[in-house]
N, C-alpha and C positions, 0 to 999 in steps of 0.2 A: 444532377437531374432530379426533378419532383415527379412523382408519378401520383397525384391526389387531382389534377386535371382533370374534368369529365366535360368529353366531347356530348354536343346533342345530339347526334346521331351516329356514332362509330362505325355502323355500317354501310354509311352512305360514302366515308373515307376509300376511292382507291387504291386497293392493295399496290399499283405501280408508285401509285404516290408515296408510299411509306417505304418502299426498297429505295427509292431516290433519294428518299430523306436520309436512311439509313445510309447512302454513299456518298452524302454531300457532307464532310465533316468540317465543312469554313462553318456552317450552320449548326445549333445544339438543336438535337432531334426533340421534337415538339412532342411534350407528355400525351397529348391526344392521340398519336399515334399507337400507344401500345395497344392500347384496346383491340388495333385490328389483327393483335398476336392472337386474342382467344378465339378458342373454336376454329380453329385453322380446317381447311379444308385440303383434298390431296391435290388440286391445280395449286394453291396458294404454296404448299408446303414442296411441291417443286418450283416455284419459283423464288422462294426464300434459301430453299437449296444450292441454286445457281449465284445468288446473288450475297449470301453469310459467309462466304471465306474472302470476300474481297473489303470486307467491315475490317475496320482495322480492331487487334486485341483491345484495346481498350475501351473502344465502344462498344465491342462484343459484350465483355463484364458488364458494364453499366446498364445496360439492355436489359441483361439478367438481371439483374441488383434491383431496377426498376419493378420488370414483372413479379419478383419476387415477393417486393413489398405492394406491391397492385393490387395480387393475388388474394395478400393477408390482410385488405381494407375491405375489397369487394368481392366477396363468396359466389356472386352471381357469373363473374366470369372461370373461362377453364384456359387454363395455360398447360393442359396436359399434351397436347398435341405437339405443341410447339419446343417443350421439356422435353419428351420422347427425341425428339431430331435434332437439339443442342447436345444429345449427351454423348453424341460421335465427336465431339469436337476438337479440334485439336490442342486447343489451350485445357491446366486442369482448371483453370479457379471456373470456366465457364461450368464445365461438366459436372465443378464439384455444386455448383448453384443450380444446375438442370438438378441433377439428385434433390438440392434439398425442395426443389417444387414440385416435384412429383411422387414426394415423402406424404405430402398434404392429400394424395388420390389416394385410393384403393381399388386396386388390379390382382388379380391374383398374377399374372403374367409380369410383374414389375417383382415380383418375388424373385425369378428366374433371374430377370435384367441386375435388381441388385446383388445377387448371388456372384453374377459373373465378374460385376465390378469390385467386389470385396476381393475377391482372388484374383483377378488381373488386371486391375488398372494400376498403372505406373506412379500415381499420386498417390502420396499416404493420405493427402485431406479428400481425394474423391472416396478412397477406400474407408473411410472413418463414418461418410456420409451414409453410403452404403449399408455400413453396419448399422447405422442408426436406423436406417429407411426399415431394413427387417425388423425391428423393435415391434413396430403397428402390427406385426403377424405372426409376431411372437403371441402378443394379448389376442389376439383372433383366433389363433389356435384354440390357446386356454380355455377361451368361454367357448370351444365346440364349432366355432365356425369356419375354420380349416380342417381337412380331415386330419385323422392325428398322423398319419404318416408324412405329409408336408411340413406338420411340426416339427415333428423329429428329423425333418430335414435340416429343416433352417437352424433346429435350438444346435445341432451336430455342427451342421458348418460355424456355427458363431464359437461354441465351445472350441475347435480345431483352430481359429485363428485366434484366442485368448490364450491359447497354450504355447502357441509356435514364435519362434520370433519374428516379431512382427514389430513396427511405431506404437509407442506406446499409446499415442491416438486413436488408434484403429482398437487395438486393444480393450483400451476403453470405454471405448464407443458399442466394442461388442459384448462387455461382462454388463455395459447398461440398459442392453439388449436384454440380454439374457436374465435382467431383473423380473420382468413379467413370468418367467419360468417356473414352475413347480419342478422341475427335476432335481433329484437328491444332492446332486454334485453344483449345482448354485450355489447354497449357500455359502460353503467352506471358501468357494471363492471368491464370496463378499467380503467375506471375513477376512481373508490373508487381505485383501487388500486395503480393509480398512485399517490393520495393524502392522503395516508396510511401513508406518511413518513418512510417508510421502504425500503431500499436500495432494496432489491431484490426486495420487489413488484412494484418497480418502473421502474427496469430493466425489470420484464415481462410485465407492461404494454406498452411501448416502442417497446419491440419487439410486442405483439398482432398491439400496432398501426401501426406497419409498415406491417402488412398483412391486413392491413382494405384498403387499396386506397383512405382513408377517409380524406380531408383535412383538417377537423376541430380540428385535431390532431397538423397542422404543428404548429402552436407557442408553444405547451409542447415540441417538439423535437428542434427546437428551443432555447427556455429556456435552457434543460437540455444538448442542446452540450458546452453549459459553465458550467456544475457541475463540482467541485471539485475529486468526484469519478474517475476513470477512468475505472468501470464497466458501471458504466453510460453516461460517455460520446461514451464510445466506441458504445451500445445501438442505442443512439440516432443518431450517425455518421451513422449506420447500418440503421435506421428507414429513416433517414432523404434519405438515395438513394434509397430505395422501396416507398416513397414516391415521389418521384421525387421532392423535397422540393429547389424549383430553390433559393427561399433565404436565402438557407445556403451557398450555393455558396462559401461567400468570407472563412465563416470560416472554412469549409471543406479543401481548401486550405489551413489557417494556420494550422489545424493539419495533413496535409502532416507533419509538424514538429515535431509533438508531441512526448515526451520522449518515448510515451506507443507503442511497437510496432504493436500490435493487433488493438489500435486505428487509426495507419498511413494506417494500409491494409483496416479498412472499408472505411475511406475518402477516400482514393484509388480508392476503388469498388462504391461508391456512387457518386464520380465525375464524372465515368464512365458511371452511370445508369440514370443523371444528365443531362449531357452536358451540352452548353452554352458558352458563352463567356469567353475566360479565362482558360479553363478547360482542354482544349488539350495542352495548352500552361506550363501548370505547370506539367501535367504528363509525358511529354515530358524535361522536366530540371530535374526533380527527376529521369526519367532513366537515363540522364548522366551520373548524381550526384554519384546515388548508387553504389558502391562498394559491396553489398551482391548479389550473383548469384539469391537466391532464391528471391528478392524484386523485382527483374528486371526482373523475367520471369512474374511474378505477374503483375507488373505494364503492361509489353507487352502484357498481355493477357487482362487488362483495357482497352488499346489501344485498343483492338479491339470491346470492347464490345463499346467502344465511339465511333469508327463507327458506328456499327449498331444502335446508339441512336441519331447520327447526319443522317443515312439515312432516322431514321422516322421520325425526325421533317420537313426534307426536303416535306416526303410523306407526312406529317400531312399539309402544308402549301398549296399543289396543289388541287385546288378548286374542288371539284368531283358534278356535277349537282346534284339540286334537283329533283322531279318530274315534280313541275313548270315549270322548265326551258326548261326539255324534251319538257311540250307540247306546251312551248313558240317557242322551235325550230323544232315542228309537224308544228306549223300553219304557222311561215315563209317559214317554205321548202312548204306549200301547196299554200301561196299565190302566189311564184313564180310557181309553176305548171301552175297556174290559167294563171296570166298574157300571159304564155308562150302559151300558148292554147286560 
């Protein structure tokens, strides 16, 4: 199914019309119709109630799968309504794809929802999702805008299931969480996991260091943008630009080259988030170069974020007084008063 279809009027679509489509499966449900998922209203959302257990599993997913990427084209619509009442469902992959669109809102009440599903849903992938969806309130907390006691809720439950045996997935999902954290007991367990020798916990611990802002991380990202992996290196390319890791620099630039092309987009994005010397200059050759439509809207939209990362360094260089200075420049504005009188 394609979900890039845009009806001329989506709301002039018959909600009956789209439950029938959804039940007539000799028929592939026509991309126009999702539209009429966003903004659900509570007559609509019982009567998709009535009508969503007799969709058979497989159209269920796709459904999801659809809205999902719908969602992450056009910002203008809300699938929160209709993510809310998929996530009873009884299949997991449905439930685990409700989570990941409703990872995309911000609720303080989906804090609760993901809590409960971290701890008892019967799926280790809806439970991984879960973990992940609390990430966004982990960094909410941080910068003050959760009280700090719901932090310490959430950072408490994510640490208890990182400890406990649990899917290594879930796991995680929740020590990646737990990357945005300032709490003392983070780091150590970045660390053991980075030195676990195990590809995947190596790659979560990567990604937690790249939400720490912590630079005693830059030489492991560093190191690991030469691993042999290329889960790993891609990782560390990805760390290495949320941390602002000015020396990776050169080698960022060599993997602009890189065979992997998921690793050439994070150097890409991390040169971007980087800046520096050098840096415009090679973003700027690779869009010549490229010949893929989609690399080159990609890289134009680096372009831009390199500005806004060359206009702060610019702001970050212009001198802004201290207090000091203030009342160094109080008492010469008042000795000239004096004189002047």
């Amino acid at each position: 199914m394609c979900a890039q279809t845009s009806p001329d009027n989506p709301a002039e679509i018959p909600f009956r019309q789209v439950l029938d489509a959804l039940l007539d499966e000799k028929e592939a449900f026509h991309p126009r119709y999702l539209y009429r998922f966003s903004d659900l209203e509570e007559p609509e959302l019982h009567l998709i109630g009535e009508t969503w257990p007799n969709v058979s599993v497989r159209r269920r997913r796709a459904i999801m799968e659809d809205i999902e990427e719908l969602g992450e084209t056009n910002l203008t619509l809300s699938f929160e309504e209709f993510s809310r009442f998929a996530i009873s469902d009884s299949d997991a992959r449905v439930r685990e794809l409700a989570v990941r669109i409703l990872g995309e809102y911000e609720s303080d009440d989906l804090i609760q929802l993901f809590e409960t599903l971290l701890v008892n849903d019967s799926d280790a992938g809806v439970r991984a999702v879960a973990a992940t969806g609390l990430g966004k309130y982990v960094y909410l907390g941080e910068i003050e805008e959760l009280p700090e006691k719901t932090l310490n809720q959430i950072v408490d439950r994510l640490i208890r299931i990182y400890s406990q045996p649990e899917a290594m997935l879930v796991r995680r999902r929740a020590l990646e969480s737990l990357g945005y954290s300032s709490r003392d007991e983070i780091n150590p367990m970045i660390e053991s996991a980075f030195y676990s020798g195990i590809e995947d916990w190596i790659v979560t611990a990567l990604f937690a260091m790249g939400r720490t802002a912590n630079s005693q991380w830059n030489p492991h990202v560093m190191e690991m943008l030469e691993n042999d992996s290329t889960e790993i290196r891609y990782e560390a390319a990805r760390a290495a630009g949320e941390l602002e890791l000015h020396d990776a620099t050169d080698r960022l630039i060599e993997l602009l080259d890189d065979s992997d092309t998921d690793i050439r987009m994070a150097a890409i994005w991390s040169l971007s988030q980087i800046g520096g010397e050098g840096v415009r200059d090679a973003l700027e050759e690779l869009y010549d170069e490229t010949e893929d439509e989609e690399e080159a809207d990609f890289i134009d939209q680096a372009l831009e974020n390199l500005l806004f990362t060359e206009d702060m360094e610019v702001f970050s260089l212009i001198e802004v007084p201290d207090e000091e200075d203030d009342e160094d420049l109080d008492d010469f504005e008042n000795e000239l008063e004096n004189e002047e009188t």
